[in-house]
N, C-alpha and C positions, 0 to 999 in steps of 0.2 A: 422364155418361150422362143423358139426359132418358125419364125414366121418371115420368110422372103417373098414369099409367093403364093399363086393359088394349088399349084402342084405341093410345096412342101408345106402349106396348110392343111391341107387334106393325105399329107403324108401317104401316098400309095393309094388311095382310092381312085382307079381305073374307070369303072362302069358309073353311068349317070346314076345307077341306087344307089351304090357306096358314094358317091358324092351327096345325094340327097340324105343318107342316114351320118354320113359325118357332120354336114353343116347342121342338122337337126342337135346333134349330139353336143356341138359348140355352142351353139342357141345355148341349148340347157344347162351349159355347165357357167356360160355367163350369167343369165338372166334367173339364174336358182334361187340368192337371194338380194338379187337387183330386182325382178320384177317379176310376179308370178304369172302374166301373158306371155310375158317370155318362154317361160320356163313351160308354161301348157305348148305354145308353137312348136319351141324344142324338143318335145315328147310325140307332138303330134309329128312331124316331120319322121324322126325316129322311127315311129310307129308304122308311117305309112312306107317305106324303105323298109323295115320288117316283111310285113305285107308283099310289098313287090317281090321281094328277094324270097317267097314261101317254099320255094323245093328246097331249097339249104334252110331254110329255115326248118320246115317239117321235119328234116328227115331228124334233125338234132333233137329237138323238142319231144320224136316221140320214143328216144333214145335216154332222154338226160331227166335222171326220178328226181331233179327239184322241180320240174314241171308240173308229176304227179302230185308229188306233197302242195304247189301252190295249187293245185284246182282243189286237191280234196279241201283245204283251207278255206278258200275261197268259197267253196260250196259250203261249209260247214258256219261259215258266218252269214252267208243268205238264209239259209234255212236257220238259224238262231234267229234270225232276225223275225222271220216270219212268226214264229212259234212264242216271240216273247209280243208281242204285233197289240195286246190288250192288257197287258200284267201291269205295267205301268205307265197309265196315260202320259202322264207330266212330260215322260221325256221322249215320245213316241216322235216328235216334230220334226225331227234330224237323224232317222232311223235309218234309214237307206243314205243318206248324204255319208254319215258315221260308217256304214258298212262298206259303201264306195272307198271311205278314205284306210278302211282295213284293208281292201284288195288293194290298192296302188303302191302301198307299200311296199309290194312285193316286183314291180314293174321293173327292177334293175339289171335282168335280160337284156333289155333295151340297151341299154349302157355298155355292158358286157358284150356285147354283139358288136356293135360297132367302134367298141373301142378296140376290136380285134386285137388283144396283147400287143400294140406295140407299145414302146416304153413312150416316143415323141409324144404320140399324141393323151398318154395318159398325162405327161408333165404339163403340154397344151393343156388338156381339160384341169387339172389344177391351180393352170396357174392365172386361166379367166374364172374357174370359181371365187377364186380367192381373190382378184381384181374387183369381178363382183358383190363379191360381200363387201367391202370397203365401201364400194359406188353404192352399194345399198342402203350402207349404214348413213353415207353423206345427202342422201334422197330422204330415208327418209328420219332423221335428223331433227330434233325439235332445235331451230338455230337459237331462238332466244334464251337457251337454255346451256349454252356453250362456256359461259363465264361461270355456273355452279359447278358442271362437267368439270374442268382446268383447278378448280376448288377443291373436289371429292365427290361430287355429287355422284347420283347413280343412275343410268338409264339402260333400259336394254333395246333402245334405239330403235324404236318402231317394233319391237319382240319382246317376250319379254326376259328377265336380265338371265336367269340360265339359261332359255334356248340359245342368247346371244353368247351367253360364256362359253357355251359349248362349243358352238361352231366357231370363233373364235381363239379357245384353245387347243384345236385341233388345226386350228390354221400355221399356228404360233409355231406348231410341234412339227410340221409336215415343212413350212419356210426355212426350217433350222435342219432339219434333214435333208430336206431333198436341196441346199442350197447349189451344190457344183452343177446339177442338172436343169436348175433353174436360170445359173448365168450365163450356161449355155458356152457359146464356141469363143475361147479369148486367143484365138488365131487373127477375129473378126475385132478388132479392139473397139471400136464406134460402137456398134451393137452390143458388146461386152459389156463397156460401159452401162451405158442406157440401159440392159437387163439388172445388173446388178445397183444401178439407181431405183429402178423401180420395183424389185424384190425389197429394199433398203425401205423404200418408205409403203408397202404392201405391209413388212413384219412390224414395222412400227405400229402402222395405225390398228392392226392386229391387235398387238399387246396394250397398246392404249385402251381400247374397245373394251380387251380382257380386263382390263385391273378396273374401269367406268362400271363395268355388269355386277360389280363388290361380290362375287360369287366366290365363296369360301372352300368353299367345294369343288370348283372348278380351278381355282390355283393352286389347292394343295394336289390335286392330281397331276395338276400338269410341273410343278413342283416335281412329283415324283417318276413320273410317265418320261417326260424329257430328257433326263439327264441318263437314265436306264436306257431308254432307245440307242441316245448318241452312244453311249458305251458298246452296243450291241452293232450298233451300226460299225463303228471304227476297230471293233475286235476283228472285226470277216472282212476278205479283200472285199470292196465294192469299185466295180468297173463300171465306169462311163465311156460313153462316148466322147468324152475332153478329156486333155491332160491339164490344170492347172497348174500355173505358178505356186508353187507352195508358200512364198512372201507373197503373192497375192493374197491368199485363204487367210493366211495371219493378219495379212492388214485391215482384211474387210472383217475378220472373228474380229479383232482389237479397236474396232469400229465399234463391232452391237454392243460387244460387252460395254466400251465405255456409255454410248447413248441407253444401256437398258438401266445402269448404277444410276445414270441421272433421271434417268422415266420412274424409277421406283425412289430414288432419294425425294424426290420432287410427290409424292403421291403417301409417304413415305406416314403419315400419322394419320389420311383416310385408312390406311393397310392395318394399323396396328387398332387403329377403334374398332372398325369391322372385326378384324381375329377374334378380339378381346372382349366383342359385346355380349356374350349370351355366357358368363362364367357363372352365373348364378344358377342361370336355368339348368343346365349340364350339371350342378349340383344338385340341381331338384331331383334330375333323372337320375342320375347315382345313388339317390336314396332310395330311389322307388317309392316315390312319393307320389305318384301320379295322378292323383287328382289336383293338388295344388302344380304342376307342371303349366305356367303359363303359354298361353297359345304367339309365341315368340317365333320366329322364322325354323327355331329347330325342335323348339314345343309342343306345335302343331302339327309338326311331322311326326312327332310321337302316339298325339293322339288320334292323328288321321290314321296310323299306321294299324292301329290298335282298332278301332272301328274299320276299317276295310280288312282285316284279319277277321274278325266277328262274320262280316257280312259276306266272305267268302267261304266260312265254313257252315253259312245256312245253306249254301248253293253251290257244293263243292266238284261236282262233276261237269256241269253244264254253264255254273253261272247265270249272271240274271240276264245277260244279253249285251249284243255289242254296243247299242247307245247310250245305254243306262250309265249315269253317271250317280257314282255313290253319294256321291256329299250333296248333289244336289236331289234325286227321288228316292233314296234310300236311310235318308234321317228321318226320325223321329222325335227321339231326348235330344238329340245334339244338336241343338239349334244352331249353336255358336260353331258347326262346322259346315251349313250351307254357304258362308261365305268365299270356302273354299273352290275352286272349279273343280278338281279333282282331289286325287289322293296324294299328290305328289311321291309317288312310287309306281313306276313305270310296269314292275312283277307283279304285286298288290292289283294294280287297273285290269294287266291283261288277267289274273284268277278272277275276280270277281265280273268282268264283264264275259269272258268265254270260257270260264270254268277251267280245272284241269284237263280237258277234253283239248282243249283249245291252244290252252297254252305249251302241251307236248306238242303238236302241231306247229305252233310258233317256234318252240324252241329246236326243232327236230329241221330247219329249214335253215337257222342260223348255223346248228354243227353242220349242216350238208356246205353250206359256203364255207365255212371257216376248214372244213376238213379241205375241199375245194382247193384253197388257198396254198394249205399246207401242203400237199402234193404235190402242187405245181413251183414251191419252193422246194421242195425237195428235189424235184425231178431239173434242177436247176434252169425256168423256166420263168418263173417271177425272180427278178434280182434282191439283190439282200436286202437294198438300202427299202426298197418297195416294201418288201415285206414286213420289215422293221415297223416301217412306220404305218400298214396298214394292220397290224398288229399293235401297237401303242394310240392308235385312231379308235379301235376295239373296246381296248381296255379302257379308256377313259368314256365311251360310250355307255359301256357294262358299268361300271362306277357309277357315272351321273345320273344311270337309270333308277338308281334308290332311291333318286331325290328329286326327281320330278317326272311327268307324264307329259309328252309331248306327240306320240306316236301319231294318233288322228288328225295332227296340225300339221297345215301345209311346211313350213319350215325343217321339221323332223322328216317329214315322208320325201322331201327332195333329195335331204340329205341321205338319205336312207337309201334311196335311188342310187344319190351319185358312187356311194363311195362302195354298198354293197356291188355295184356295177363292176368296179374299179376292181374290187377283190375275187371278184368274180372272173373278168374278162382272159386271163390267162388258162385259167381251165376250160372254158366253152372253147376257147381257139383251139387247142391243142386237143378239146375232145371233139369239135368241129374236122379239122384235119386228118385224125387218126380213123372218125369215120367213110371220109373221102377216099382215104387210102385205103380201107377195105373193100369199097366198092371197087378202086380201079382194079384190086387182084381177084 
């Protein structure tokens, strides 16, 4: 991070709003998942620097059809809500809390707004998220529990152990990538240093955290996601702002690689028990045997899977509603699956809670970003290495969403902010601008 000052903090923010929605914007991308007051201040701040800033704000908003798609969404899950309001008491309690946490998911405007395409302050907002997830993880931290942890033990550190692999292995993926722009300027050799120490021990505690979450599913993607990126990354010229030392890059790669041989030599028979513990079950499913399929970590996703398939094609266009949780008000015979919270399948929750109605909605919001994206990669406008890796952040997203449900939990919907934000913020600026320049002619 290149932070000297309060001017290159705020990187070009002029007017007192643009300083208000920047430092709101910092707040947030520190305190995401360091502290969730945080992380409300930082939205609120955001928010109200929105607000202030409303003629540039309006004029984009009633220009820009992801606007449309989130109201109509937005309205489309009130009104579910209202309408399912007596069908199922049980889970009526957290009706509107549950619909609230479906609209915020989409608040990553906010992010995109002020993160105004520049590239500093996106690596800024990166490189305090990712300080903060660590400062989060060490908060909140069960300490006596440190010496099973360095054993094999498993914790998902105050989260639980996928949401944590998750955000984790996309930290893993994004420190390895975006590394040159993270060390920043080695003209400044003091600061050089000290950035590339504390990226050093940011990816470490990362990957430690990762391989603690024993999330199977989360290393084999990033197993595969990682190395794909960096090949994609290093095929296309990627320009920075710095020229490094090319025996600097070598020495600090010939650094992780030897500290990562020994983080995994060292963790190295937790790895292979984990891998190796469900070969029986993965038998069972290969026979299609399914009623003997024990309810095992990948067992129970079969037969969650299978009963939320059921109970989405009793309700296939509308769904039962956005609070309703299947496993808990929608069993009957399957006693032994109220134990679950959810379905653990992220497509499964959004059909059966908002229907296919709902879920073309959802899904029609994420191609409008992601086309978003691509455009502004094309139009050589998002740099490669960004791309890359906000494209390898995706897919590992899309992947892990088979295997768990996290969307209505504060942790997924920050993250969902931040980084939809991020992929975001180069098309608002440049569709921001282009309508500016219409107006002067």
């Amino acid at each position: 991070m290149q932070i000297e000052n309060l001017r290159e903090w705020v990187n070009g923010a002029h007017s007192g709003t643009d300083r208000l929605g920047v430092l709101g914007l910092y707040v947030f991308a520190l305190f995401a998942w360091l502290g969730s007051a945080g992380a409300y201040l930082g939205l609120s701040l955001m928010l109200m620097a929105f607000v202030l800033d409303w003629r540039n704000a309006w004029t984009v908003i009633k220009h820009d059809r992801f606007f449309v798609i989130f109201l109509i969404f937005v309205l489309y899950v009130y009104v579910r809500v209202v309408f399912t309001l007596d069908e199922i008491p049980q889970t009526t309690g957290g009706r509107w809390e549950d619909a609230n946490a479906w609209a915020t998911l989409w608040l990553f405007p906010l992010v995109a707004w002020w993160a105004q395409g520049s590239i500093k302050r996106i690596i800024n907002i990166l490189g305090l998220a990712w300080i903060g997830l660590v400062l989060g993880v060490l908060r909140k931290a069960d300490w006596s529990q440190w010496q099973a942890l360095l054993e094999g033990g498993r914790s998902g550190f105050g989260m639980t152990p996928l949401g944590t692999a998750l955000l984790s292995g996309v930290a893993v993926m994004g420190l390895a990538l975006l590394a040159p722009r993270l060390w920043g300027d080695p003209q400044n050799r003091a600061a050089f240093i000290m950035r590339t120490m504390l990226w050093l021990t940011v990816l470490f505690a990362c990957l430690f955290v990762l391989i603690v979450t024993q999330s199977r599913a989360v290393w084999a993607l990033v197993a595969v996601v990682l190395p794909l990126t960096m090949l994609l990354r290093v095929q296309g010229s990627v320009v920075t702002e710095y020229i490094h030392d090319h025996r600097v890059t070598a020495g600090v790669s010939l650094l992780v690689v030897v500290l990562m041989v020994g983080v995994f030599a060292h963790y190295a028979e937790p790895i292979k028990k984990r891998l190796f513990s469900e070969q029986k079950t993965i038998e069972i499913i290969l026979a299609r045997d399914w009623d003997s399929v024990p309810l095992t970590s990948i067992g129970a996703r079969v037969h969650l899977n299978r009963f939320g398939w059921q109970r989405w094609l009793e309700r296939p266009w509308f769904g039962w509603g956005p609070s309703v949780s299947a496993t808990r008000g929608l069993t009957q015979n399957e006693r032994s699956l109220k134990r679950f919270v959810d379905l653990h399948n992220s497509y499964l929750e959004v059909l059966v809670r908002l229907g296919l109605a709902g879920a073309l909605l959802f899904g029609l919001a994420v191609i409008w970003v992601l086309r978003a994206m691509w455009l502004t990669y094309r139009k050589k406008i998002m740099p490669r290495d960004l791309f890359v890796f906000f494209s390898g952040a995706f897919m590992i997203t899309a992947a892990w969403a088979l295997i768990d449900f996290r969307m209505i939990h504060m942790d997924f919907r920050l993250y969902t902010i931040l980084f939809g934000g991020l992929m975001y913020t180069f098309y608002i600026t440049d569709f921001r601008e282009r309508l500016a320049h219409e107006r002067r002619e």
